[in-house]
C-alpha positions in Angstrom: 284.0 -80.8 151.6 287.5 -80.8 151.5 289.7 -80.9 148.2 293.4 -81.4 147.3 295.8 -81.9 144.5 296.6 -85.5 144.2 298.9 -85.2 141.4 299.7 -82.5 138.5 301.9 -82.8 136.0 304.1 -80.7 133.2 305.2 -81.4 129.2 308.4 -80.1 128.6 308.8 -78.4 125.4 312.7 -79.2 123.6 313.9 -76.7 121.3 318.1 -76.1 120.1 317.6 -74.8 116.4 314.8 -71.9 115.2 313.5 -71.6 111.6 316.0 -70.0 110.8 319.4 -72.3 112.1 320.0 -70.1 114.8 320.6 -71.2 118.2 317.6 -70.6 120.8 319.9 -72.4 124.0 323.3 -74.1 124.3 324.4 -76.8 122.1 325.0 -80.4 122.9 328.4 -81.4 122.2 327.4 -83.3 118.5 325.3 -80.4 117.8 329.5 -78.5 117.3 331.1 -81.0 115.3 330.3 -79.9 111.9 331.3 -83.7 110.5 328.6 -85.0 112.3 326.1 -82.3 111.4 327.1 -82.7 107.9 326.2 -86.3 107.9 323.1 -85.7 109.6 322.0 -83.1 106.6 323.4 -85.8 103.6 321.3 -88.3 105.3 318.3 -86.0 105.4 318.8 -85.5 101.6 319.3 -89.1 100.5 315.8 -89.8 102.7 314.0 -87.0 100.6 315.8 -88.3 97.6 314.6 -91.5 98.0 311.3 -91.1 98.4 311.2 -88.9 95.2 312.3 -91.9 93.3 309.7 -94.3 95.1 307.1 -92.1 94.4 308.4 -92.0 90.7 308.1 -96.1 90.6 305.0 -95.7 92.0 303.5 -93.4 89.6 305.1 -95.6 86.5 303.1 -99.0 88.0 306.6 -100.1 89.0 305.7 -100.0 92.7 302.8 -100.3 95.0 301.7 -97.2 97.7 304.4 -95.4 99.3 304.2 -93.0 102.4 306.8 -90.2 101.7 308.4 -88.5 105.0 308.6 -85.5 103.0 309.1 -82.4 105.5 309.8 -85.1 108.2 313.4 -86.1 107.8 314.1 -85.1 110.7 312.2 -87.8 113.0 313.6 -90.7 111.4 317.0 -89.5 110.9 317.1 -87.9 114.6 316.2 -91.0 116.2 317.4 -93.8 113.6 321.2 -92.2 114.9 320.6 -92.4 118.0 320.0 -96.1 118.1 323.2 -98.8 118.4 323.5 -101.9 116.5 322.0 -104.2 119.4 319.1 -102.0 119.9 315.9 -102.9 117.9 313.3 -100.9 115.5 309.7 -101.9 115.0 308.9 -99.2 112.4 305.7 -98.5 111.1 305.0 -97.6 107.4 306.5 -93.7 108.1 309.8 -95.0 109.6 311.7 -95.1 106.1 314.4 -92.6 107.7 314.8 -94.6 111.2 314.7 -98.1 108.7 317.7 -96.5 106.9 319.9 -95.2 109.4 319.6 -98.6 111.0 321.2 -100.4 108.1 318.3 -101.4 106.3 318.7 -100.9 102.7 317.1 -98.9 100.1 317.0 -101.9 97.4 315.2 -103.5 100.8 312.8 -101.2 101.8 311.9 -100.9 97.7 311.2 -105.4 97.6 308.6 -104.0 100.6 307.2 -101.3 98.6 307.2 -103.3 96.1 305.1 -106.5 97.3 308.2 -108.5 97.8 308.6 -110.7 101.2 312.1 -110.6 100.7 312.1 -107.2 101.7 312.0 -108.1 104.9 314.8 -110.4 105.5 317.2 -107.3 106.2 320.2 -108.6 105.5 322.3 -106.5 108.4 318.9 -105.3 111.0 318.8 -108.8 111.6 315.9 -108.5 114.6 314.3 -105.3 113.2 310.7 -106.1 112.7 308.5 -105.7 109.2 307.4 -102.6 108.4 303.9 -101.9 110.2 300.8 -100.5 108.3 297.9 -101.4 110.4 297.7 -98.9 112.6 299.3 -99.1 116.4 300.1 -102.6 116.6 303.7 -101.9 116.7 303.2 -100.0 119.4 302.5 -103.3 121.5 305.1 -105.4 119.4 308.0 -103.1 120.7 306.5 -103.6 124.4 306.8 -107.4 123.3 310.2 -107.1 122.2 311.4 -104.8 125.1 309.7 -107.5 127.8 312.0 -110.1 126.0 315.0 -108.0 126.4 314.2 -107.5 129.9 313.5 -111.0 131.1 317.0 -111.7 129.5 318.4 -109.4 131.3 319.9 -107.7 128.0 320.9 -103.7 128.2 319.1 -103.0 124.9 316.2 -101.0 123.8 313.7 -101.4 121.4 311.9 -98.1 119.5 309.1 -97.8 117.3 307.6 -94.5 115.5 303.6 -93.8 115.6 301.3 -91.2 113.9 299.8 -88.5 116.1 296.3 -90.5 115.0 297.3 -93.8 115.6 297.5 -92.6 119.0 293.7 -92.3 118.9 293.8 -96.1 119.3 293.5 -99.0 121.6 296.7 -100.9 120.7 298.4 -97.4 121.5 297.3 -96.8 125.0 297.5 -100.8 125.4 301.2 -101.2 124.5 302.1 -97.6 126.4 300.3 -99.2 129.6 302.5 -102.0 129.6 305.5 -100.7 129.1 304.9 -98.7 132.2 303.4 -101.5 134.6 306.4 -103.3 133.0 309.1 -100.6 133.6 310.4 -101.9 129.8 312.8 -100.4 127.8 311.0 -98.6 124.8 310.9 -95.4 122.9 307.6 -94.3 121.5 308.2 -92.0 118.9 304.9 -89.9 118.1 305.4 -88.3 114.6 303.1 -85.5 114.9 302.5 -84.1 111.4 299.2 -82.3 112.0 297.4 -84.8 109.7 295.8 -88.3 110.5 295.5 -88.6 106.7 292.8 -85.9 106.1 292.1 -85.7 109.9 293.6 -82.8 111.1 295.0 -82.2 114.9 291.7 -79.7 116.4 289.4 -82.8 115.7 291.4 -85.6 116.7 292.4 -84.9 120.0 290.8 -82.7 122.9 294.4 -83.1 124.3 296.8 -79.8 124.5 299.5 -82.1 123.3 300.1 -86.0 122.7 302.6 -85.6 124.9 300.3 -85.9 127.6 298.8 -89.4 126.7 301.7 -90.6 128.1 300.9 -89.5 131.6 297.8 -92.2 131.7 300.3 -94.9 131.1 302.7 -93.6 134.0 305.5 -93.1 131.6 307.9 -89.6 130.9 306.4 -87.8 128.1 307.8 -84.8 126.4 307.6 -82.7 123.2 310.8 -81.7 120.7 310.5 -79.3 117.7 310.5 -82.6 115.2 311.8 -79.7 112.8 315.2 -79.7 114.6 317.1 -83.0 114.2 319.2 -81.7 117.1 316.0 -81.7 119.3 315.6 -84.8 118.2 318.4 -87.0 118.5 319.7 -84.9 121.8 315.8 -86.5 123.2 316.2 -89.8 121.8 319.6 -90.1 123.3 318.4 -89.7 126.8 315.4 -92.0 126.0 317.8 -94.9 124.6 320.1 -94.4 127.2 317.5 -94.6 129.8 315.8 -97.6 128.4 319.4 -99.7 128.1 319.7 -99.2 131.6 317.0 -99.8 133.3 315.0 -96.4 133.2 311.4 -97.7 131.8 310.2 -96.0 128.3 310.1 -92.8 127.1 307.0 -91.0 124.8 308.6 -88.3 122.3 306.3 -86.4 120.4 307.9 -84.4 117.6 306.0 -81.5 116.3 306.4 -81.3 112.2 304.4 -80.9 109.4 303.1 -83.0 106.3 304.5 -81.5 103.2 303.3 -84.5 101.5 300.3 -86.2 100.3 299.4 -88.8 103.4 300.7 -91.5 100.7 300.5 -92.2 97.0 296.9 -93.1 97.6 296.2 -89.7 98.3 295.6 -86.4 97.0 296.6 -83.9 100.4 295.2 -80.8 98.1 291.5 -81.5 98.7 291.8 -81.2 102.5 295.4 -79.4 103.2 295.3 -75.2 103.2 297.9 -74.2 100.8 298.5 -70.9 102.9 299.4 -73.5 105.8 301.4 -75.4 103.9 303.1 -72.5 102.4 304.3 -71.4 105.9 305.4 -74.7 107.1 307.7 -74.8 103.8 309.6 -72.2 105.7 309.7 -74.0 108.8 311.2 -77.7 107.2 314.4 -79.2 108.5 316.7 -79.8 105.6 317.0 -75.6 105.4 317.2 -75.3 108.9 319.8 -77.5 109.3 321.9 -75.8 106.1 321.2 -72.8 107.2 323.0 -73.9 110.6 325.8 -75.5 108.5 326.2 -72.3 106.6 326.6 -70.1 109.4 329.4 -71.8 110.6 331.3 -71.6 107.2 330.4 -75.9 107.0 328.6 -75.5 103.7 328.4 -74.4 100.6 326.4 -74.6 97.2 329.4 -76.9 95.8 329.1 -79.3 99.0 325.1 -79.0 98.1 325.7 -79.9 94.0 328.0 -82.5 94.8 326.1 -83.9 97.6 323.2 -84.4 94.9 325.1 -86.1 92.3 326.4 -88.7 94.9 323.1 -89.3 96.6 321.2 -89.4 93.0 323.5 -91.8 91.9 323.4 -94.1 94.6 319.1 -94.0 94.9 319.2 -94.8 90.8 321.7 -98.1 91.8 319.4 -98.9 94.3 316.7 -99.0 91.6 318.3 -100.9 89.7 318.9 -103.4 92.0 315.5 -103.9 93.2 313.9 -104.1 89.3 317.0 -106.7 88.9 315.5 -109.0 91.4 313.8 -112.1 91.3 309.8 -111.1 91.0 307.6 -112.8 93.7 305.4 -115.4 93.4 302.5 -115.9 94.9 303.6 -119.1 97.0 306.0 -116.3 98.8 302.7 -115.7 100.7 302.7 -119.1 102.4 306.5 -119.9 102.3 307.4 -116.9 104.4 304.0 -117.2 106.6 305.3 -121.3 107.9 308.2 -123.4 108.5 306.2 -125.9 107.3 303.6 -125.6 105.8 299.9 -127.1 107.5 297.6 -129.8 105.5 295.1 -128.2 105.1 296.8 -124.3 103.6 298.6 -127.1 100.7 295.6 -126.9 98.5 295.2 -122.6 98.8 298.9 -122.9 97.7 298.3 -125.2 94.8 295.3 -122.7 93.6 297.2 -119.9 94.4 300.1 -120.9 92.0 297.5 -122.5 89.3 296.4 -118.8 89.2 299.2 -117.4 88.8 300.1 -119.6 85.8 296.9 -118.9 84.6 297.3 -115.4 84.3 300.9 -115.6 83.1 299.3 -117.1 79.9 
């Protein structure tokens, strides 16, 4: 019998920043210019700002269930900057970071949160999809939306963000098999936090890496340190700029940790090791990132304090805005769902209303 090779393959691992801001390789050219870095921290720290406050509103019955990216601010914001305004975002429930640098609001995302259709009429991400919570279907909406752009012949790209356990699905290795049949234009971003809610990564996968899935679906798949926004947005870069133009998708798993509860639903301390959790505190990317910014004199405890004030200030005016507006009713459910309504839905509208005034009384 004889036997050969037909094929091997290698996961590349992508690392710029260690734990403690120091550089483990040379720099890409943003990674120097200490304005943009600066902005990439603020925008870190409005993200974990945020989703203080929404978990606030959440615990006062002024909001439904909320999935922090505490620990994670890096993913979103990496990528989210990397995209341009004709690009489009299918974001799952996790993307709050990628949803904001993107020019979706916070009063927005809040109307969402808060069981408002109106949240998703972005007023500037025009074509950015709904936030996703069942799991993996926006996986094979952004191989829709990328198919579209390529049967237009548009030089665009379309990115959406996944759990490392929604990749345990069909709808995963469904839309990643497309998009490489398809050659199309995507960006899979795999938010590996070590936690498919209390599922951690030993007993979801027999895979080394997630990484590697993408090899079944003939696509490039690579890992960054998803603690390392430079990682991050130097990976997406390549990735957008390959989809634009041509180069078929890209899989980027980013290797972080939870530091949160899986969402407001849940209670992380019955399942998470606080020893674990302890380390990875030290390991986060909002103090690797300052420390960075320190070391080259671009930071200071003032710049931290005033950064604070500003970004508290504008989260509360978002809050504001979004208690301020018009509560929903329940016909939003069917207005939003037709252009015109069919016959037969009129008469669950009219109960649905009748309900509704019922209980107002």
């Amino acid at each position: 019998m004889t036997t050969r090779t037909t094929a091997s393959f290698e996961i590349k691992y992508h690392q710029y920043l260690d734990a403690d801001g120091k550089a483990t390789q040379e720099l890409p050219a943003f990674a120097k210019d200490m304005d943009k870095m600066r902005s990439l921290y603020r925008d870190m720290a409005l993200l974990r700002a945020f989703d203080a406050k929404a978990y606030a509103l959440q615990r006062t019955g002024k909001m439904g269930t909320f999935p922090a990216s505490l620990g994670q601010e890096a993913i979103g914001i990496g990528y989210g900057d990397a995209m341009t305004e004709k690009d489009v975002l299918v974001p799952y429930y996790r993307s709050t970071g990628a949803l904001l640098k993107h020019g979706v609001s916070m009063k927005e995302i809040l109307l969402y949160w808060g069981g408002n259709e109106d949240g998703s009429d972005y007023a500037v991400a025009k074509e950015d999809f709904p936030i996703c919570v069942p799991i993996a279907n926006q996986i094979i909406h952004c191989a829709g939306v990328a198919k579209a752009m390529q049967m237009r012949g548009e030089k665009r790209a379309a990115a959406t963000e996944i759990g490392e356990g929604g990749t345990s699905e069909g709808d995963f290795y469904e839309g990643i098999n497309v998009a490489g049949i398809w050659n199309l234009g995507c960006v899979f971003m795999v938010n590996n936090n070590q936690w498919a809610i209390s599922v951690p990564t030993e007993i979801q996968t027999a895979c080394e890496t997630y990484a590697q899935k993408a090899i079944a679906a003939g696509i490039e798949g690579v890992q960054v340190d998803g603690n390392d926004i430079i990682a991050v947005k130097q990976m997406a870069e390549y990735a957008f700029e390959k989809a634009r133009n041509g180069g078929g998708p890209t899989l980027i798993e980013a290797i972080t940790y939870r530091l949160c509860d899986h969402t407001t639903a849940d209670d992380a301390s019955r399942y998470d090791d606080p020893t674990v959790k302890e380390e990875a505190w030290k390991n986060e990317p909002m103090v690797r990132l300052r420390k960075y910014l320190e070391a080259n004199n671009a930071w200071t405890e003032v710049d931290e304090d005033s950064m604070k004030a500003e970004i508290a200030a504008e989260v509360d005016s978002a809050v504001k805005e979004y208690e301020a507006h018009p509560k929903p009713g329940a016909e939003l459910m069917f207005d939003h769902l037709y252009a015109e309504l069919p016959e037969m839905t009129k008469p669950q509208r009219e109960a649905a209303l009748a309900l509704q005034t019922k209980g107002a009384k």
